[in-house]
N, C-alpha and C positions, 0 to 999 in steps of 0.2 A: 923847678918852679918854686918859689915861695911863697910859704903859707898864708901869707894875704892874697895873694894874685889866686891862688887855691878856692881861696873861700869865695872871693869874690866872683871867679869864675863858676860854682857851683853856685850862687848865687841867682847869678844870671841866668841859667840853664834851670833851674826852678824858675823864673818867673819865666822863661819862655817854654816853660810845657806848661804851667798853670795858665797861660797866656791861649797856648792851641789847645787846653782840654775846653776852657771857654769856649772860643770861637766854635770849636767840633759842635758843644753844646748845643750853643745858641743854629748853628745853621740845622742843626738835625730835631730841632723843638718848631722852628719856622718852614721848612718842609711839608712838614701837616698841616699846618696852615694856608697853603697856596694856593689858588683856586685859576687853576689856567682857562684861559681863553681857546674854544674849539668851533671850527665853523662845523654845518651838515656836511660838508664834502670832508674835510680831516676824520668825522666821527665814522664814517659810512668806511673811509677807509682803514679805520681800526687805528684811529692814531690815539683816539682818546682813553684814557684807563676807567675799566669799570668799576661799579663799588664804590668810587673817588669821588669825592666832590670837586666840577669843576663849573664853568660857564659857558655856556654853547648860546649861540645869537646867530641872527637872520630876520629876514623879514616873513610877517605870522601870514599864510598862505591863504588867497581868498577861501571864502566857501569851507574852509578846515575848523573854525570853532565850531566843538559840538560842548553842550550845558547840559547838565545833568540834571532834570527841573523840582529832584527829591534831594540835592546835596549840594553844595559848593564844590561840587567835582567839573574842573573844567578838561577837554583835551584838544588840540589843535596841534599842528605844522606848521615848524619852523622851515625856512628853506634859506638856500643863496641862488637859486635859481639854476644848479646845478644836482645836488638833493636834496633832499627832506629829511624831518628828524620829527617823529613823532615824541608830545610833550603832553604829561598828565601833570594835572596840578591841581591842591585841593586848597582852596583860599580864594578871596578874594580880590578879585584882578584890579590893576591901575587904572582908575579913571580913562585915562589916553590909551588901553589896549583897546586895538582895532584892528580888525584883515586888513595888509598889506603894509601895516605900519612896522617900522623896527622895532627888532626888542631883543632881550639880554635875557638870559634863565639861570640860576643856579639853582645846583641840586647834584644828584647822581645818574649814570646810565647804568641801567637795569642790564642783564647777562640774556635779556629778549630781546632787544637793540630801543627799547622804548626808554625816553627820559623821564625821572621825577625830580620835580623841581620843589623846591623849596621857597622858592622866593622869583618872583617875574619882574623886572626889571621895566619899565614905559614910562621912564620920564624923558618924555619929548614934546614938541609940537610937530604939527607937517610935514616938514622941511627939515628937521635932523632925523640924523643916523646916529646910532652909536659909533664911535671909531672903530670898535673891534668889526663890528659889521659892514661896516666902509671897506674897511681893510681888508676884510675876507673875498667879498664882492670882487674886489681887482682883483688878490689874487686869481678866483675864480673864471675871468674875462671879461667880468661884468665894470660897467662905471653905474658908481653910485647915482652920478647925477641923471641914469635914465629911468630910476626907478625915483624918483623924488614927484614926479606928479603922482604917482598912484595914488598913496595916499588921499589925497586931495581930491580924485574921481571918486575914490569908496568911498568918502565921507561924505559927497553929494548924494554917493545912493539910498544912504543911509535916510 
C-alpha cells in the first residue's frame, strides 16, 4: 500500500469513528428525553418503567375526581375500560378536564403503582380522543367510536 492510499485511508477511518462516536452520542443524550406512551392495561401489566417519566392516557373515570378544597391537590382514574391507573396531580386542571372525557398525563409512576403527573394534557372537544387513547382502546377491544357520546351525556349532567 502507498503512503497516500495509507493516509487517506486512516483518514477515512477517523472520520468514520468520529462519525459513530457522534451518533452514539446524540442517541444516548435523546434516550432521556423520551417520554413513551402507556395505556392502564400495559401499566397494570408492568410494561411501564418506574421513576421514568412517561405518558399514560385513557379516558378520566366517572365519579373518580376527588379535590382537595385546602390545595390544588387533584386525584382521579384514568382507565381504557379494561383498568385503571390512579393519578395525583397538584396544578391546575384544563379548562376541558371532565369525567369521561379523554386525556393524556405526563409525569412519573410511583414504586405504589400510583401516578404523578406533571402536566394533564385536555385539549379536546367532545368528540375527540387523543390518538394514543384511540389506539390503546382497540387494542384493548374497545372502538373508540362507543365511547364518544359519553362525554356528551356527563356534560348534560353537569
Amino acid at each position: 500500500m502507498t503512503p497516500k492510499r495509507r493516509q487517506k485511508l486512516v483518514i477515512i477511518l477517523g472520520a468514520l469513528a468520529l462519525a459513530a462516536v457522534a451518533v452514539g452520542l446524540t442517541l444516548y443524550a435523546l434516550r432521556a428525553n423520551i417520554n413513551l406512551f402507556y395505556s392502564p392495561v400495559q401499566i397494570a401489566q408492568g410494561d411501564a418503567p418506574i421513576e421514568r417519566t412517561i405518558r399514560a392516557g385513557g379516558m378520566v373515570k366517572e365519579a373518580s375526581v376527588v379535590r382537595d378544597p385546602q390545595s390544588l391537590n387533584v386525584e382521579f382514574l384514568v382507565t381504557d375500560y379494561v383498568d385503571e391507573l390512579a393519578v395525583a396531580y397538584n396544578g391546575i386542571l384544563p379548562d376541558l378536564f371532565r369525567e369521561g372525557q379523554g386525556v393524556v398525563v405526563v409525569g412519573k409512576l410511583s414504586t405504589d403503582g400510583r401516578f404523578i403527573a406533571d402536566k394533564v394534557l385536555a385539549r379536546h372537544d367532545e368528540n375527540y380522543m387523543p390518538p394514543e387513547v384511540s389506539q390503546a382502546l382497540e387494542e384493548a377491544g374497545y372502538s373508540p367510536a362507543d365511547y364518544q357520546d359519553q362525554p356528551v351525556e356527563a356534560a348534560r349532567r353537569e
